[in-house]
Structures are given as C-alpha cells and as structure tokens.
C-alpha positions in Angstrom: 64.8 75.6 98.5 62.6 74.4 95.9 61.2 76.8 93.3 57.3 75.6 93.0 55.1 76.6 89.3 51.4 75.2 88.4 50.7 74.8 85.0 47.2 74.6 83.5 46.3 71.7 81.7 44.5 72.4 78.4 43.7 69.5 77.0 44.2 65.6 77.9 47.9 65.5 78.6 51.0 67.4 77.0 54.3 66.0 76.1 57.4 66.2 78.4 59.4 68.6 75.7 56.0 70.9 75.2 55.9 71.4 79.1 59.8 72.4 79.2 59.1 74.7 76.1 56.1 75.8 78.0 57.0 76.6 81.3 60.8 78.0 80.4 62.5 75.7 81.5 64.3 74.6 78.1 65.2 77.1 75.6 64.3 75.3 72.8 63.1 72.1 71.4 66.7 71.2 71.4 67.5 72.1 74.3 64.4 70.1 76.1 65.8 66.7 74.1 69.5 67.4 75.8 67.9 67.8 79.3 65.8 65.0 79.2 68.4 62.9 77.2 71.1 63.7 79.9 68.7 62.4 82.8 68.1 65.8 84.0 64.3 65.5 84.2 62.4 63.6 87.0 58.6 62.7 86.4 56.5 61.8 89.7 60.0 61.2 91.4 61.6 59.4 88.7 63.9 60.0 86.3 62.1 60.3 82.8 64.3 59.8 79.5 61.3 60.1 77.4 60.5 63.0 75.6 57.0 62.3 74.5 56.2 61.1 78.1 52.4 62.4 78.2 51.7 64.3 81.2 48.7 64.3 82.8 46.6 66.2 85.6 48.4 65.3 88.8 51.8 64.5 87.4 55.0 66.7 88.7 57.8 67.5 86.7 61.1 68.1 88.5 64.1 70.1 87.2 67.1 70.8 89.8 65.4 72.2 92.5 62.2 73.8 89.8 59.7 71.6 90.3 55.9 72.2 87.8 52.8 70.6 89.3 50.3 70.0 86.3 46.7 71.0 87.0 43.3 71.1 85.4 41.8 74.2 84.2 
C-alpha cells in the first residue's frame, strides 16, 4: 500500500532536500543528504542521487512506499 501526499508548489521549483525537510520525510538537512546519498529517493520513477535536483509542478517524489506529488498552488 502506498501512502499518497500533495505538496503545494510556491514558487518555480524546490530542491529535493527542501521537499524532504518539507514534507517530513527527513529529519533534518542531514538526514535528507544520507537518504538521497544512499539511493533511497526515486524522482519520476528514477532513482535520484541529487540533492539539489529542482522539482517542478508535475514531478513525484517516491520514498519506500511514501510517495509526494508536487502541485501548483
């Protein structure tokens, strides 16, 4: 079972580690560089090493079975 959140884009894009911060799904700065580092983020399907990946409107961000659509406001 997949866990399903929207979050509300404010701007033009946010960074990969902002969106973790954001949403709760890393503690911590820190925490958001290990889980991305470690290959436990998936952008659109892929994995995503990147921390500064810029996500846009559209993009979804998967964690374990969390998985954050990113909408407009």
């Amino acid at each position: 079972m997949t866990n399903d959140t929207d979050f509300a884009l404010r701007g033009e894009y946010i960074a990969l580690d902002a969106l973790l911060k954001a949403t709760g799904l890393a503690a911590s700065g820190g925490a958001a560089k290990t889980l991305i580092a470690t290959g436990g983020v998936a952008v659109n399907g892929e994995p995503e090493t990147r921390r500064g990946r810029k996500l846009r409107v559209g993009d979804v961000v998967t964690v374990g079975e969390l998985r954050v659509q990113i909408h407009g406001p």
